[in-house]
N, CA and C atoms of all chains as a GROMACS GRO file, in nm:
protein
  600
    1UNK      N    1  30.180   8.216   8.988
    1UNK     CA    2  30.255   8.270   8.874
    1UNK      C    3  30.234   8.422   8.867
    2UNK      N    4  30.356   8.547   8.874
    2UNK     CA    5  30.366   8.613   8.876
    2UNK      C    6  30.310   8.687   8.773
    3UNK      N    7  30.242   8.827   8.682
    3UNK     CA    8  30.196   8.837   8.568
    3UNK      C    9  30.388   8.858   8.437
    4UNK      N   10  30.486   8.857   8.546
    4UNK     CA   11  30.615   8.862   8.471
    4UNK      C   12  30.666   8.731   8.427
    5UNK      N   13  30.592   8.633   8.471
    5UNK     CA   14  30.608   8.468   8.484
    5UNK      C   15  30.549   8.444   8.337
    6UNK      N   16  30.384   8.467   8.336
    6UNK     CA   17  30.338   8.456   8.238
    6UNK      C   18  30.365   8.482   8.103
    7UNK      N   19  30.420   8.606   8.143
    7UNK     CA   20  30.461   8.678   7.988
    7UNK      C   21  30.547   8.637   7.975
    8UNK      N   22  30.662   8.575   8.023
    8UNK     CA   23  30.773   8.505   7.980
    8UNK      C   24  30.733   8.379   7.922
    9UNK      N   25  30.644   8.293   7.991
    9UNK     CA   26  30.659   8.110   7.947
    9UNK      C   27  30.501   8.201   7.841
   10UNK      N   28  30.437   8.248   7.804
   10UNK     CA   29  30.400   8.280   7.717
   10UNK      C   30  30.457   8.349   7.560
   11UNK      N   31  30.563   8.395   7.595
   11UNK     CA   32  30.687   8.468   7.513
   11UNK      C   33  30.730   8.372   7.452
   12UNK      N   34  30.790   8.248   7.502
   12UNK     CA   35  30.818   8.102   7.506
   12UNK      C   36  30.776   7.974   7.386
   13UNK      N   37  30.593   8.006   7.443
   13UNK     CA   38  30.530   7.917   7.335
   13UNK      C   39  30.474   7.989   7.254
   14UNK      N   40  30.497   8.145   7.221
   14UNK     CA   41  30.477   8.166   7.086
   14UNK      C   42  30.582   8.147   6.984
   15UNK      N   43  30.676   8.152   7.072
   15UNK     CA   44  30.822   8.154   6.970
   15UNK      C   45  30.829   7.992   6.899
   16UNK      N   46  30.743   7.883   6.970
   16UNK     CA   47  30.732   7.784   6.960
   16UNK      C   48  30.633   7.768   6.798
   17UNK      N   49  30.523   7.847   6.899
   17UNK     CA   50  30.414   7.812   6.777
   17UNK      C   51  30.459   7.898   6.625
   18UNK      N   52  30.562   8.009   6.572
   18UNK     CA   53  30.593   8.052   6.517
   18UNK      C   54  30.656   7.959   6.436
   19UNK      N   55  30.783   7.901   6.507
   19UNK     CA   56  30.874   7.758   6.422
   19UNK      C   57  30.794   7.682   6.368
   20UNK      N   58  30.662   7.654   6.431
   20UNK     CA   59  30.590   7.522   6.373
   20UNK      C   60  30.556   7.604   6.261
   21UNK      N   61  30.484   7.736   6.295
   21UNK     CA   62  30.384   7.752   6.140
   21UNK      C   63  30.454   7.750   6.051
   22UNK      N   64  30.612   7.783   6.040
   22UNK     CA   65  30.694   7.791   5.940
   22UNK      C   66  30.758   7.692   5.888
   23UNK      N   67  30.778   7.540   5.959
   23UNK     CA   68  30.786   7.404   5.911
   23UNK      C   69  30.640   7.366   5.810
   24UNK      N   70  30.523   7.400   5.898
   24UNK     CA   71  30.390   7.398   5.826
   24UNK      C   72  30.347   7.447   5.696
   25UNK      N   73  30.426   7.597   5.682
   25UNK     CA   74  30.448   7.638   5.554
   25UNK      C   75  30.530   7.599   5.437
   26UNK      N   76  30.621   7.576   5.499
   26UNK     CA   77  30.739   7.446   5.414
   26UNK      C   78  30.647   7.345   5.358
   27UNK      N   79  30.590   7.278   5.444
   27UNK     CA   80  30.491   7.182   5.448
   27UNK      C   81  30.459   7.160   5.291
   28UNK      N   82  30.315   7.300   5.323
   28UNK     CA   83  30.217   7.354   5.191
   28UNK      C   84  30.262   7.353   5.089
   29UNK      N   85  30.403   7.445   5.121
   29UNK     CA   86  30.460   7.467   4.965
   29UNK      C   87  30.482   7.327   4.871
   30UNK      N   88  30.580   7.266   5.009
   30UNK     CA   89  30.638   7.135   4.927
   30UNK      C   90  30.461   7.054   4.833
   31UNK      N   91  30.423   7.075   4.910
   31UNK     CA   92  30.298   6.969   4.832
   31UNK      C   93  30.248   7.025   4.721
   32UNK      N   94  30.261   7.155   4.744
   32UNK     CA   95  30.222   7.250   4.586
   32UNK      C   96  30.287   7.236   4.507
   33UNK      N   97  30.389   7.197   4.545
   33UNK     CA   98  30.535   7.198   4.434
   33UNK      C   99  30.477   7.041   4.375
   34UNK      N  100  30.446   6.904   4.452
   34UNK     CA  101  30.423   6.736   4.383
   34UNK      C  102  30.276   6.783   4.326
   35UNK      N  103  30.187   6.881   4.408
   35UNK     CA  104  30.085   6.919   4.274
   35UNK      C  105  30.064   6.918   4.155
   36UNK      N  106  30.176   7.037   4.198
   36UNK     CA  107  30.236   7.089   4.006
   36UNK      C  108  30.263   6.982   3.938
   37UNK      N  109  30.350   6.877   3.949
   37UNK     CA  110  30.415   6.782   3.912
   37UNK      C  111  30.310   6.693   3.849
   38UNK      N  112  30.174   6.657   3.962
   38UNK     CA  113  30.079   6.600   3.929
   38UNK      C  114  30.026   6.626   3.816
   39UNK      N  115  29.994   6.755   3.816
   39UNK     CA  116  29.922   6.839   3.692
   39UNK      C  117  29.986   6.821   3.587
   40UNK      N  118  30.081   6.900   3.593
   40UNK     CA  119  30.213   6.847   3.429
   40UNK      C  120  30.161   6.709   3.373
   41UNK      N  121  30.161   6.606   3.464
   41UNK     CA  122  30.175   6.428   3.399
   41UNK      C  123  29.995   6.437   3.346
   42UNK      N  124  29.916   6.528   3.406
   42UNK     CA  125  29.748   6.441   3.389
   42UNK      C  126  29.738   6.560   3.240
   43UNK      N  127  29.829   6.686   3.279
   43UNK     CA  128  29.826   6.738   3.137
   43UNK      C  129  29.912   6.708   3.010
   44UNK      N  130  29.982   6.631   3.017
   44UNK     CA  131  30.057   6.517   2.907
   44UNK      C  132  29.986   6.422   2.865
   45UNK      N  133  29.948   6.369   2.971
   45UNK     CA  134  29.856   6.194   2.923
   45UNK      C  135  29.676   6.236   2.947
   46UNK      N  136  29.650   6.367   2.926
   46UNK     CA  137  29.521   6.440   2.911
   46UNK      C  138  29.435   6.360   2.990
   47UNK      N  139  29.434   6.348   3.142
   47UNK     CA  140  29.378   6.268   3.236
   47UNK      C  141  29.318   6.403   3.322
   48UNK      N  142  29.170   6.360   3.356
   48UNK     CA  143  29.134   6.478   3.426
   48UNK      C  144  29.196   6.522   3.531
   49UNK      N  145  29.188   6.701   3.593
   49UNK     CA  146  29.259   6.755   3.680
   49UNK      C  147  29.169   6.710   3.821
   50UNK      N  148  29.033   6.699   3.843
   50UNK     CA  149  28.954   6.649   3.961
   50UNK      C  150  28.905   6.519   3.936
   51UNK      N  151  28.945   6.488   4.081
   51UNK     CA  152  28.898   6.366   4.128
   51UNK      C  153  28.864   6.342   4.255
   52UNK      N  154  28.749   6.310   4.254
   52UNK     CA  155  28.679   6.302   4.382
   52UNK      C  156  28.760   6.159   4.418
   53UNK      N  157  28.743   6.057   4.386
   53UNK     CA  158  28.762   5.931   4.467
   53UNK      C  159  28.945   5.967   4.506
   54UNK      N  160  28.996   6.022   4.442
   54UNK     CA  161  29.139   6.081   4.518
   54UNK      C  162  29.155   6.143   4.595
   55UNK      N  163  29.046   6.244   4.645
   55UNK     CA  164  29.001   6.342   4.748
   55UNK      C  165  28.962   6.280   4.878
   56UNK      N  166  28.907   6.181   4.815
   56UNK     CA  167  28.832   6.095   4.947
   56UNK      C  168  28.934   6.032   4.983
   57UNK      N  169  29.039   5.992   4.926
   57UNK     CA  170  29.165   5.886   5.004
   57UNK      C  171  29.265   5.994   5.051
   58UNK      N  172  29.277   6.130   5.016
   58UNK     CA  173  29.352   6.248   5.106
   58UNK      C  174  29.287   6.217   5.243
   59UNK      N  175  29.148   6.229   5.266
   59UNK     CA  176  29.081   6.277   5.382
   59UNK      C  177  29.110   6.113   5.468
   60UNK      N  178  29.044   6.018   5.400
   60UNK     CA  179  29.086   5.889   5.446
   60UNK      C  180  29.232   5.881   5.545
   61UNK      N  181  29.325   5.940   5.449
   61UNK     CA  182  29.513   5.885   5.455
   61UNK      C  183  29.485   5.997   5.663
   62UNK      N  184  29.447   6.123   5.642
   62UNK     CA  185  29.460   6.215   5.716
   62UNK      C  186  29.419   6.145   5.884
   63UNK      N  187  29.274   6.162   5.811
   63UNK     CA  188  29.151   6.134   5.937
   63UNK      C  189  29.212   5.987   6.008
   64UNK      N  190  29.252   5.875   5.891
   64UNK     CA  191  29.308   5.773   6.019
   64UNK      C  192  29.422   5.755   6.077
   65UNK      N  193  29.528   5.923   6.050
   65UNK     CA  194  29.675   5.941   6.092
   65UNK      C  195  29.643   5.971   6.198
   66UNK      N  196  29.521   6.056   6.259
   66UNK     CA  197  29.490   6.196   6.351
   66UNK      C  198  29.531   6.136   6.485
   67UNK      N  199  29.619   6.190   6.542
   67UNK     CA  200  29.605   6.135   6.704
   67UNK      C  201  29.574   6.262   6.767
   68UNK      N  202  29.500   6.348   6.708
   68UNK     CA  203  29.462   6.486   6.822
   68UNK      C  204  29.589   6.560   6.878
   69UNK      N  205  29.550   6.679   6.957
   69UNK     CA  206  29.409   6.656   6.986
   69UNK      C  207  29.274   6.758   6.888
   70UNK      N  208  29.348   6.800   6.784
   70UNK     CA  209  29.232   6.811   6.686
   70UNK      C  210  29.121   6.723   6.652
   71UNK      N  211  29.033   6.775   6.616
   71UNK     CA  212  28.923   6.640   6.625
   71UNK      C  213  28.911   6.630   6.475
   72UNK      N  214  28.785   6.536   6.436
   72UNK     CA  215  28.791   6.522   6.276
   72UNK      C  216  28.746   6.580   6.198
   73UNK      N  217  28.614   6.680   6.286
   73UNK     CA  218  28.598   6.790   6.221
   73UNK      C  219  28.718   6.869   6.147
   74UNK      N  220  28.786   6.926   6.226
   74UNK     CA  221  28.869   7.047   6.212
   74UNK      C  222  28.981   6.975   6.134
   75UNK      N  223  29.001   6.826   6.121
   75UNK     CA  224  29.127   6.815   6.017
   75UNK      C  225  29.047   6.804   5.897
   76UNK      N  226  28.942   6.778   5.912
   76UNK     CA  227  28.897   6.754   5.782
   76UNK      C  228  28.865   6.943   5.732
   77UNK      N  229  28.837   6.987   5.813
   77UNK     CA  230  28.779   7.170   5.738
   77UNK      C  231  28.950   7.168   5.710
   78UNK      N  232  29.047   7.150   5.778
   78UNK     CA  233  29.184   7.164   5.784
   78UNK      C  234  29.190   7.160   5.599
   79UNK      N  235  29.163   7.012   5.564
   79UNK     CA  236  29.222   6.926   5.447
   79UNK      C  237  29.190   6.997   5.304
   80UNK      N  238  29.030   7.037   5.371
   80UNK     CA  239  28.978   7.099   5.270
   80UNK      C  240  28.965   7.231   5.222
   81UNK      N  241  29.059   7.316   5.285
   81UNK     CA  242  29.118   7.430   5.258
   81UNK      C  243  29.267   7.409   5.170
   82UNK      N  244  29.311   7.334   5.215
   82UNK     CA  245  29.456   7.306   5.174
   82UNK      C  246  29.414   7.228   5.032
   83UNK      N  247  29.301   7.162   5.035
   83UNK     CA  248  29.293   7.073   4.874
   83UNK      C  249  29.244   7.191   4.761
   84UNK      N  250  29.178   7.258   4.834
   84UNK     CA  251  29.088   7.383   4.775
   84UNK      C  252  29.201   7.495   4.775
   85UNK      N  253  29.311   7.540   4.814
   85UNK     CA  254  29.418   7.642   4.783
   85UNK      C  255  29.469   7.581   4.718
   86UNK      N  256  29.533   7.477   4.632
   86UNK     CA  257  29.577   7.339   4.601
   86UNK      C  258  29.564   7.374   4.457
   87UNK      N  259  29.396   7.382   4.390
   87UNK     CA  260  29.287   7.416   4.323
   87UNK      C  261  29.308   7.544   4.241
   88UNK      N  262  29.304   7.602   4.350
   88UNK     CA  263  29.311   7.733   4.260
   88UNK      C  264  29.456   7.738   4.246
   89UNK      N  265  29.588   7.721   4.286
   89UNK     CA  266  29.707   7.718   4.197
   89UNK      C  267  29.692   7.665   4.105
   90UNK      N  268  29.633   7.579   4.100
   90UNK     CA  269  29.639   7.473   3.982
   90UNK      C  270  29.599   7.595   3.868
   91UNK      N  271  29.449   7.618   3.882
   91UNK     CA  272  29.380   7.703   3.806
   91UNK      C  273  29.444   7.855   3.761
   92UNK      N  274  29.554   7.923   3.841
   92UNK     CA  275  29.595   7.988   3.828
   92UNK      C  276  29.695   7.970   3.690
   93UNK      N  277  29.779   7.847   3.769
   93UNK     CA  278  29.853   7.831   3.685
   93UNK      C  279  29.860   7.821   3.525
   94UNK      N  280  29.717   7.733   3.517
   94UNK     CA  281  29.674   7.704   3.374
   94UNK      C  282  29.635   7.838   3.294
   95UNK      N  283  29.596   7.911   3.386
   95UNK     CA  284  29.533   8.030   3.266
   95UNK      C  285  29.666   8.130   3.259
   96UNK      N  286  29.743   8.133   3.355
   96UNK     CA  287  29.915   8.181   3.312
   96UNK      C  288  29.962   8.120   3.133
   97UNK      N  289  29.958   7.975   3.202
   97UNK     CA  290  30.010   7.915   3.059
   97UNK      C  291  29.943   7.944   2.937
   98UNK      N  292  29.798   7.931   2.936
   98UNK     CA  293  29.716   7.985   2.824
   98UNK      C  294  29.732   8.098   2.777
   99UNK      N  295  29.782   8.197   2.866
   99UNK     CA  296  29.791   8.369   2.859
   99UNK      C  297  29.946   8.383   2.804
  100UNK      N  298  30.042   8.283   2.753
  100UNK     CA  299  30.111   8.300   2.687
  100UNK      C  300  30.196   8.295   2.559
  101UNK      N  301  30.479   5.947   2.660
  101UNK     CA  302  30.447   5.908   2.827
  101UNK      C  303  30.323   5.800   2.790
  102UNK      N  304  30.340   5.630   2.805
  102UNK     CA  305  30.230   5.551   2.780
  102UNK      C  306  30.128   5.606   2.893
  103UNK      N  307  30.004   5.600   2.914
  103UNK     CA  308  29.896   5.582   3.004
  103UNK      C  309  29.962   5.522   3.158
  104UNK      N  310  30.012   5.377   3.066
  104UNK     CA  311  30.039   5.323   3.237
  104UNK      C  312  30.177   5.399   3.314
  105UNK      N  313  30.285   5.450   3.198
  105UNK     CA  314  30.400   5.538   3.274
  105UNK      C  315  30.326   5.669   3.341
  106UNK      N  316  30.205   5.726   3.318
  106UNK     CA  317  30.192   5.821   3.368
  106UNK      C  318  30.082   5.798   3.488
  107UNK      N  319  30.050   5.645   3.526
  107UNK     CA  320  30.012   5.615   3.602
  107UNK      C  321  30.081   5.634   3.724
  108UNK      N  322  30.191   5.558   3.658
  108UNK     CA  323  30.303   5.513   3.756
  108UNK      C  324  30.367   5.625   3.850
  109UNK      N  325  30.341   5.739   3.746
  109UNK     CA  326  30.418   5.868   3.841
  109UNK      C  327  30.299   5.896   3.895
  110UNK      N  328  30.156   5.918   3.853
  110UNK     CA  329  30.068   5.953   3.940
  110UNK      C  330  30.084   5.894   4.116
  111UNK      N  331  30.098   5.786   4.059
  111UNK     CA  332  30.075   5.697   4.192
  111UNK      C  333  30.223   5.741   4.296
  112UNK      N  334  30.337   5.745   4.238
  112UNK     CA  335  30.415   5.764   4.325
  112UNK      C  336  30.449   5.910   4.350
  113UNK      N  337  30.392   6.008   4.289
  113UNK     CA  338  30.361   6.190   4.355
  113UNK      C  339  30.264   6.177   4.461
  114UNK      N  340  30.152   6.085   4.448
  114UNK     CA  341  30.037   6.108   4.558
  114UNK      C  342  30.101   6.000   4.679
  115UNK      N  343  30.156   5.906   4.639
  115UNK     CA  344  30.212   5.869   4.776
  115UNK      C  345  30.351   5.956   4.864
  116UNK      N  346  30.383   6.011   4.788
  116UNK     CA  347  30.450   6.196   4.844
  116UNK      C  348  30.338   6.248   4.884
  117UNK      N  349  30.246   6.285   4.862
  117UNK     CA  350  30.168   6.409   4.906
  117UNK      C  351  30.122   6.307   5.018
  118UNK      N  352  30.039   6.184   5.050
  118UNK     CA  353  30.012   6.151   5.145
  118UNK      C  354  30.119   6.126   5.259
  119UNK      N  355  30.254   6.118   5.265
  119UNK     CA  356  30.370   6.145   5.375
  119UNK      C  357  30.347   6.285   5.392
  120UNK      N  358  30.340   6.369   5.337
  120UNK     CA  359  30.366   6.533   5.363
  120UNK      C  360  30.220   6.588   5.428
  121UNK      N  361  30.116   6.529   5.406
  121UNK     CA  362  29.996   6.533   5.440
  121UNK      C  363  30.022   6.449   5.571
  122UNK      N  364  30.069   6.377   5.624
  122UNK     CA  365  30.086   6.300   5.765
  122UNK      C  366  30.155   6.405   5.832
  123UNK      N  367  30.253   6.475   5.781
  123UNK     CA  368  30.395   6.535   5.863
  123UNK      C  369  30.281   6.684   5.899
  124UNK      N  370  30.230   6.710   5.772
  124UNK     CA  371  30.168   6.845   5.818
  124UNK      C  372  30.062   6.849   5.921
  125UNK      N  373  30.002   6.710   5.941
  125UNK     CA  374  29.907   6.671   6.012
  125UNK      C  375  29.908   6.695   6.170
  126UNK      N  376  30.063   6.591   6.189
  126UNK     CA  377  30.122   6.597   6.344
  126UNK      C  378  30.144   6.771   6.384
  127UNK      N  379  30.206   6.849   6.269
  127UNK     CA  380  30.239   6.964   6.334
  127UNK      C  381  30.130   7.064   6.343
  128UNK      N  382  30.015   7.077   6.274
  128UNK     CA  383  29.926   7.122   6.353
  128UNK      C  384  29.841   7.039   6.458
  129UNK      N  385  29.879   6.906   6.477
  129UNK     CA  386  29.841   6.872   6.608
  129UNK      C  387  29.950   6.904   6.746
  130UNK      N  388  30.070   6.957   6.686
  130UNK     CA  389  30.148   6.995   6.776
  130UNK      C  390  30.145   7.149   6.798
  131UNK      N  391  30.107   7.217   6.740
  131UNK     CA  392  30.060   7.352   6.756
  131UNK      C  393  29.937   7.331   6.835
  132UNK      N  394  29.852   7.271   6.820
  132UNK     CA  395  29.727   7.268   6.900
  132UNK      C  396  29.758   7.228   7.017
  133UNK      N  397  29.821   7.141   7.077
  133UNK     CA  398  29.880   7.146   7.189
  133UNK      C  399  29.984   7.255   7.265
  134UNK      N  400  30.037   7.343   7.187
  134UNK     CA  401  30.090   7.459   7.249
  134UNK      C  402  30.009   7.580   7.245
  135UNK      N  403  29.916   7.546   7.171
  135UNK     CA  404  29.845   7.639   7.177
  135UNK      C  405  29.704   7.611   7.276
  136UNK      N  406  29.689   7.469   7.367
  136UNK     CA  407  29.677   7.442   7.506
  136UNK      C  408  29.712   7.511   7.594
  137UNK      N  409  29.886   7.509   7.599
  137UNK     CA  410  29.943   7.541   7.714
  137UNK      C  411  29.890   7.693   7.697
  138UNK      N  412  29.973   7.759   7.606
  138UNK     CA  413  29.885   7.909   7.598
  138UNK      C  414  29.779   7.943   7.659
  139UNK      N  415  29.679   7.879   7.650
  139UNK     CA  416  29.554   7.904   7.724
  139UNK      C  417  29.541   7.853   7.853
  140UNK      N  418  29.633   7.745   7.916
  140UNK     CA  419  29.636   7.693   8.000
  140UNK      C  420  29.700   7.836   8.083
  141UNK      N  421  29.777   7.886   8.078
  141UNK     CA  422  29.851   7.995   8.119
  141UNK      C  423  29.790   8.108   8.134
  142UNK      N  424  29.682   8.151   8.015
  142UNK     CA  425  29.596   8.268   7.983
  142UNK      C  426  29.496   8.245   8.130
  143UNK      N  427  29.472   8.161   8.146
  143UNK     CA  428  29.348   8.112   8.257
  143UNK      C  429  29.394   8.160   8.377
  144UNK      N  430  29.513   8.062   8.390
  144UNK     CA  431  29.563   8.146   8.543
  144UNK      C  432  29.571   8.287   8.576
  145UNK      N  433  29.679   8.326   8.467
  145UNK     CA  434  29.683   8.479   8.478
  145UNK      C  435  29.580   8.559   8.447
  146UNK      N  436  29.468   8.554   8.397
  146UNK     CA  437  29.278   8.589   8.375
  146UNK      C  438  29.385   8.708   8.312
  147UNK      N  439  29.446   8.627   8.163
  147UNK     CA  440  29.443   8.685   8.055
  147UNK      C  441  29.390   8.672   7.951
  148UNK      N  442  29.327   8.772   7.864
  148UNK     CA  443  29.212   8.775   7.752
  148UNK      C  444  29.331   8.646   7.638
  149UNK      N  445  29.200   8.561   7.621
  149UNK     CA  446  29.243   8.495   7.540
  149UNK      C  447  29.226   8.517   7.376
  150UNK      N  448  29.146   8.605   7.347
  150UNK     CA  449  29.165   8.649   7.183
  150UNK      C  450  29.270   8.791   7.205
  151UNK      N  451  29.353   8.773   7.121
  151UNK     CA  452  29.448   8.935   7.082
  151UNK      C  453  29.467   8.924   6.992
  152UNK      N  454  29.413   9.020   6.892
  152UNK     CA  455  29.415   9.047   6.719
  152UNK      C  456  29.549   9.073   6.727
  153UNK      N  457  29.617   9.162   6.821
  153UNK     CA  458  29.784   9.188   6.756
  153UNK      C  459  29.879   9.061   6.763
  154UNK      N  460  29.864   8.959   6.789
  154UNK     CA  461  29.927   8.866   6.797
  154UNK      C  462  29.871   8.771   6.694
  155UNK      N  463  29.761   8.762   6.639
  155UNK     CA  464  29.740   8.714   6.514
  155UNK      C  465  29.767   8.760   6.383
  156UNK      N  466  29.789   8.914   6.429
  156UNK     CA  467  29.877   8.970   6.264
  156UNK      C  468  30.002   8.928   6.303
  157UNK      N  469  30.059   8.946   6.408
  157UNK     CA  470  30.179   8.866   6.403
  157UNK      C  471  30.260   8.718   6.354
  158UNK      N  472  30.136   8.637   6.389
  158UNK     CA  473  30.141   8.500   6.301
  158UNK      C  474  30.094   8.556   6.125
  159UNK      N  475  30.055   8.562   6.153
  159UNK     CA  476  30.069   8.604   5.933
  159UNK      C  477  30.168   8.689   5.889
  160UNK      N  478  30.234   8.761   5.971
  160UNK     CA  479  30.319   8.805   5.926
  160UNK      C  480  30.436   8.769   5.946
  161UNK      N  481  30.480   8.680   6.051
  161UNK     CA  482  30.580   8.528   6.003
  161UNK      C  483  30.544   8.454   5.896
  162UNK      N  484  30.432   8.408   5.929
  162UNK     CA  485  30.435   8.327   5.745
  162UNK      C  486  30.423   8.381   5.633
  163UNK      N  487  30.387   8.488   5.649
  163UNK     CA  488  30.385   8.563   5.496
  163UNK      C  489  30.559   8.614   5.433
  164UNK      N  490  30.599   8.684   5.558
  164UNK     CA  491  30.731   8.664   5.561
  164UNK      C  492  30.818   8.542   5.514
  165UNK      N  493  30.780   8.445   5.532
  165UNK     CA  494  30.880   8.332   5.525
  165UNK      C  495  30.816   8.266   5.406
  166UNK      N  496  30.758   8.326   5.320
  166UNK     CA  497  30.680   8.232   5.215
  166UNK      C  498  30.737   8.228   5.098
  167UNK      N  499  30.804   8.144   5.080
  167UNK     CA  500  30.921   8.150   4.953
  167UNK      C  501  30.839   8.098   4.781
  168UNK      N  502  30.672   8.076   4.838
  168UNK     CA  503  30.608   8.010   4.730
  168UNK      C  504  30.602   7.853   4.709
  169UNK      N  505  30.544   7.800   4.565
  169UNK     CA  506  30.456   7.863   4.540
  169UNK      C  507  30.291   7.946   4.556
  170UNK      N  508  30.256   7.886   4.647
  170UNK     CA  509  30.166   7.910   4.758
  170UNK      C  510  30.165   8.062   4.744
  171UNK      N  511  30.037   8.166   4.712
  171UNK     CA  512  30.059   8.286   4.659
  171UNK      C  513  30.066   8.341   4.841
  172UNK      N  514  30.050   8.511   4.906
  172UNK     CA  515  30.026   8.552   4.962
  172UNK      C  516  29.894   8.553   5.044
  173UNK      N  517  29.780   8.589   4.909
  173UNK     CA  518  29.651   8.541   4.950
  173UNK      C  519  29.619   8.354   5.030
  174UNK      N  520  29.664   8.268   4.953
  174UNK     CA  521  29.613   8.146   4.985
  174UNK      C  522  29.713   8.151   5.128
  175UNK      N  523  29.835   8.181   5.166
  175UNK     CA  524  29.878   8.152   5.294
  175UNK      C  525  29.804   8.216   5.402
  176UNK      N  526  29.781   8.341   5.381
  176UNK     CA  527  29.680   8.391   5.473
  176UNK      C  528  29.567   8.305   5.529
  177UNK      N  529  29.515   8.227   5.401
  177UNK     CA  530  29.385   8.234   5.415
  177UNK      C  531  29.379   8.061   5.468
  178UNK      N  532  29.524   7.981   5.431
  178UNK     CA  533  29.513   7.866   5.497
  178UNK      C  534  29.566   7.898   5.667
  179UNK      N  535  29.610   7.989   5.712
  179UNK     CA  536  29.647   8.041   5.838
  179UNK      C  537  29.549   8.050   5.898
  180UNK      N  538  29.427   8.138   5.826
  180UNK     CA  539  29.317   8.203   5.892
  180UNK      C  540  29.217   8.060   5.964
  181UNK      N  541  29.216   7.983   5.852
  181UNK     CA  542  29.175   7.842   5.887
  181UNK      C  543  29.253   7.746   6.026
  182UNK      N  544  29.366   7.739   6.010
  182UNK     CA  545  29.470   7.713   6.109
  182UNK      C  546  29.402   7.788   6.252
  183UNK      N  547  29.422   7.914   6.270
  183UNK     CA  548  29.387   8.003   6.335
  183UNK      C  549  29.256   7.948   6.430
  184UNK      N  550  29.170   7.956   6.327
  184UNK     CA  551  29.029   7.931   6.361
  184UNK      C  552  28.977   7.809   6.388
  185UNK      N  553  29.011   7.711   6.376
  185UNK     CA  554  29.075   7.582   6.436
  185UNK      C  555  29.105   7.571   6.571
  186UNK      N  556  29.214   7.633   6.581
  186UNK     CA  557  29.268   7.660   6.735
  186UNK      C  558  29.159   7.678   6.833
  187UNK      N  559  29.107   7.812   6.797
  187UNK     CA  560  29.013   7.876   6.847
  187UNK      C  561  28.872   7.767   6.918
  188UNK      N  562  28.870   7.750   6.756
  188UNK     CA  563  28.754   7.606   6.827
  188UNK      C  564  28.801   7.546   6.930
  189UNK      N  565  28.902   7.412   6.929
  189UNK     CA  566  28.916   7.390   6.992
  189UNK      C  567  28.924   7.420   7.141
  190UNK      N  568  28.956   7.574   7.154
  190UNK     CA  569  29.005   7.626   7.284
  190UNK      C  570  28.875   7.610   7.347
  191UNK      N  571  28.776   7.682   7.291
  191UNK     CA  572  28.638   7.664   7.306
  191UNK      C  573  28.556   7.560   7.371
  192UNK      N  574  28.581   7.446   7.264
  192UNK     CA  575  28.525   7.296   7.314
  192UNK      C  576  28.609   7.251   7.427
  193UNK      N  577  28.741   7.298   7.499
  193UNK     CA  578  28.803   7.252   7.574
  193UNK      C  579  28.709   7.288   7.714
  194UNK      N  580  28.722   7.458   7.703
  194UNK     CA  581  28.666   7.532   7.810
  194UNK      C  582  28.535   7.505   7.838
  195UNK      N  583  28.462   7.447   7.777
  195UNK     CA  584  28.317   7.446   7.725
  195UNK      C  585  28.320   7.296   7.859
  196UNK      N  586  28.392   7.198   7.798
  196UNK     CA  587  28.390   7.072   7.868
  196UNK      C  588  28.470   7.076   8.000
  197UNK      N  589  28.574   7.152   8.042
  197UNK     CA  590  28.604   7.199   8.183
  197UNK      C  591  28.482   7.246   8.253
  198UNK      N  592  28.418   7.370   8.172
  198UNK     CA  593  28.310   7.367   8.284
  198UNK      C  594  28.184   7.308   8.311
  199UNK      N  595  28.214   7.216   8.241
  199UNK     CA  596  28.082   7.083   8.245
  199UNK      C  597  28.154   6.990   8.352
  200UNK      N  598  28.279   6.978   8.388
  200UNK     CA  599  28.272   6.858   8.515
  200UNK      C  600  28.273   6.929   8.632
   0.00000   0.00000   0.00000
């Protein structure tokens, strides 16, 4: 492979990995958006905002989808960034509403 | 909203978030696989496999394309995770190539 070879089929699968992160971001949002939704109903029927045993069936639902080749480490640090950015919208959000 | 109606939506928002949590799952397992070949390619051509300018470049597609709610900060910072992920992996790959 020529170094003009490379930079092409390298040119290639970034343009690749770009589309994904941006389906991936779609992704995030969308779930931030049934978050919100979540939050609204537990703040109507005054049901707490954390729950661990719900946390544990995110990681559960994930870890036994995984066909790699990520391992379970890394979906799980994965999960728990995304539950934890998740978190602080939430938290954001609430002190918006309070602040008005 | 009785208790059990706001059950009812609980239960059927989190079985949304667990489909969207599967979909987001596969596609960073499908990024991790192009982001294989990448390195698969980097090897031959004994090209440096970390380049900071190509990682501001991925944040700055997704930051770009971030229509919300998901602030600026948290996309970064679930990227940076994404990112660093990869990385591992690339690592534990190379790590176990040169163990056989």
């Amino acid at each position: 492979m020529t170094n003009e070879e490379a930079q092409a089929a390298l040119d290639l699968l970034r343009k690749s990995v770009d589309e994904v992160d941006l389906r991936i971001l779609e992704l995030l949002n969308q779930r931030a958006k049934v978050v919100e939704k979540i939050g609204d109903i537990k703040k109507v029927a005054a049901l707490p905002i954390y729950e661990p045993k719900r946390e544990d069936m995110v990681f559960q639902n994930v870890l036994s989808g995984n066909g790699g080749p990520l391992s379970a480490g890394a979906v799980r640090r994965l999960f728990e960034r995304i539950i934890d950015e998740m978190r602080t919208l939430q938290r954001e959000r609430m002190a918006k509403e309070k602040a008005q």
